[in-house]
N, C-alpha and C positions, 0 to 999 in steps of 0.2 A: 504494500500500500504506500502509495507516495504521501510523503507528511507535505502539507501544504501549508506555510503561511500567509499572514496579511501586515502586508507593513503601510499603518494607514495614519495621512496627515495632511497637513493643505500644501506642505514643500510649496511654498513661498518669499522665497526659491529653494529649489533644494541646495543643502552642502554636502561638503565634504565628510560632514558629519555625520549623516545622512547615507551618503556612499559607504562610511565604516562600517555602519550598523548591519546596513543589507549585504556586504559582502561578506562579513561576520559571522551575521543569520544564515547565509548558505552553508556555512557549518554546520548548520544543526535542521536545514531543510533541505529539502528535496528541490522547491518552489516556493517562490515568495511573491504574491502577490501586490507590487507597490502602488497604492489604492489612494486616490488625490480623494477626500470629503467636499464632497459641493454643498457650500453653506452658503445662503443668498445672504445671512446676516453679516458676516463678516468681510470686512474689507478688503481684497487682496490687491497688492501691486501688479500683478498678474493672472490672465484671462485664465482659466484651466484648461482650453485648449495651445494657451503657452505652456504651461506648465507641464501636461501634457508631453509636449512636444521638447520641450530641455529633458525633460526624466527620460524622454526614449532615447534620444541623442548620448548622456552622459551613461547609462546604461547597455546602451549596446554591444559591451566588449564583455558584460558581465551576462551571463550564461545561466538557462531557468528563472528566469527573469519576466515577469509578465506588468505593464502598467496599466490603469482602469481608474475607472471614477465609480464613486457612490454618495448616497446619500440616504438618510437614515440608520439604522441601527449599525451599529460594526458587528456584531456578533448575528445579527440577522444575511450580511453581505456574506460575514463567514462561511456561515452554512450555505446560502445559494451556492457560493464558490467551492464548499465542499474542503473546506479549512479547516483544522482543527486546533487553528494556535494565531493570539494577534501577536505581534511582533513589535516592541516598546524599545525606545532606547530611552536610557535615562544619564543625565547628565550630572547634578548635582543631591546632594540631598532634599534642594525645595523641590528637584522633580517628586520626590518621590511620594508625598501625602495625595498628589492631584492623581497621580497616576495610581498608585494605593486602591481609592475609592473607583477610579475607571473599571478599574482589574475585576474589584469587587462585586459590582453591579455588572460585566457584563460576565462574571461566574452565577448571578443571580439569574440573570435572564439566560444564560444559556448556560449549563453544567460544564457541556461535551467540549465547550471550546476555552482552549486555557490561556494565559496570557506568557508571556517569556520575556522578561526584562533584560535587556545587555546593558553595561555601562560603557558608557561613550569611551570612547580613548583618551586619554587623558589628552594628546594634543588638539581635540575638538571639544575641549568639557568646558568653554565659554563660549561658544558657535551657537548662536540661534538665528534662522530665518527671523526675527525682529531684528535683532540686535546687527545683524547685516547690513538689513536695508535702511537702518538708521545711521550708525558708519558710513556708507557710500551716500546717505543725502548728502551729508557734510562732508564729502571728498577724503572720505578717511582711506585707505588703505584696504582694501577686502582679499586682495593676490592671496592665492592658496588657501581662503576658507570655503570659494566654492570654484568649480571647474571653471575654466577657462572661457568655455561658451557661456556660462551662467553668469562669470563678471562680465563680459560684452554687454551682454541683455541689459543688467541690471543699471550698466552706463547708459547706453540707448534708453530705456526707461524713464532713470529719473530725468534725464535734458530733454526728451521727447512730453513730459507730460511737466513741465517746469518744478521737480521736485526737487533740484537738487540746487542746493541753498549754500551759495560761497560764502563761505569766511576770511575773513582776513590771512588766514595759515593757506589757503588751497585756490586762491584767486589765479596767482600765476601755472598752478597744475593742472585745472584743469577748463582754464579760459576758455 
């Protein structure tokens, strides 16, 4: 029987982080599932058919690899998809109460599907898709926390939708 997981999030954008976790995860799956949640409430910097579309790109060299959209339940997607395990990375100790109570409730609504935590690699354990996109409004430095297609995007972005806010330190880098 093939163990199937689901590694699901809004990857907005995805990193490097990101990339750890699911090449990690195929250590202990067969298939992984990387499943974008389509939330109309939350804001993204990006469409989900971008997002989409950088996940297939940055993943392509990575092997059992499937990417998808959902919306509603995670343990209800699981089963359509015939999953039996969501796939968490966690970063810090604040991840882990949020992610705690996720685990818990979706053991409540579904027995059969169980959660699998990995801790981030320590060189990704301050990477979060916020904290990204907030660094590159302010011209901070992003090189190597997400692939190389993903910082392009994320330049193209913020100058295409005037997000990105010079300060006095980044005027001359990125005029």
């Amino acid at each position: 029987m093939e163990r199937t997981a689901i590694y699901a999030g809004s990857f907005d954008p995805v990193t490097n982080g990101h990339l750890d976790i699911l090449k990690r995860g195929l250590k202990l799956f067969d298939r992984i599932i990387v499943a974008i949640l389509i939330n109309p409430n939350k804001q993204s910097l990006f469409s989900v058919e971008e997002r989409i579309s950088m996940l297939e790109e940055v993943t392509k060299e990575i092997p059992n690899t499937e990417i998808d959209t959902f919306s509603g339940l995670l343990v209800d997607y699981a089963e359509q998809k015939q999953a039996h395990a969501i796939l968490r990375g966690m970063r810090a100790v604040s991840d882990f109460e949020y992610e705690f109570q996720l685990a818990l409730m979706n053991r409540r609504l579904n027995r059969e599907v169980q959660t699998v935590f990995l801790m981030t690699g320590l060189r990704w354990i301050f990477t979060s898709s916020s904290i990204i996109k907030e660094a590159a409004r302010f011209g901070g430095n992003i090189h190597g926390m997400v692939p190389e297609l993903v910082e392009r995007r994320i330049d193209k972005k913020m100058k295409d939708m005037g997000l990105y806010i010079p300060t006095k330190d980044n005027k001359e880098q990125k005029g």
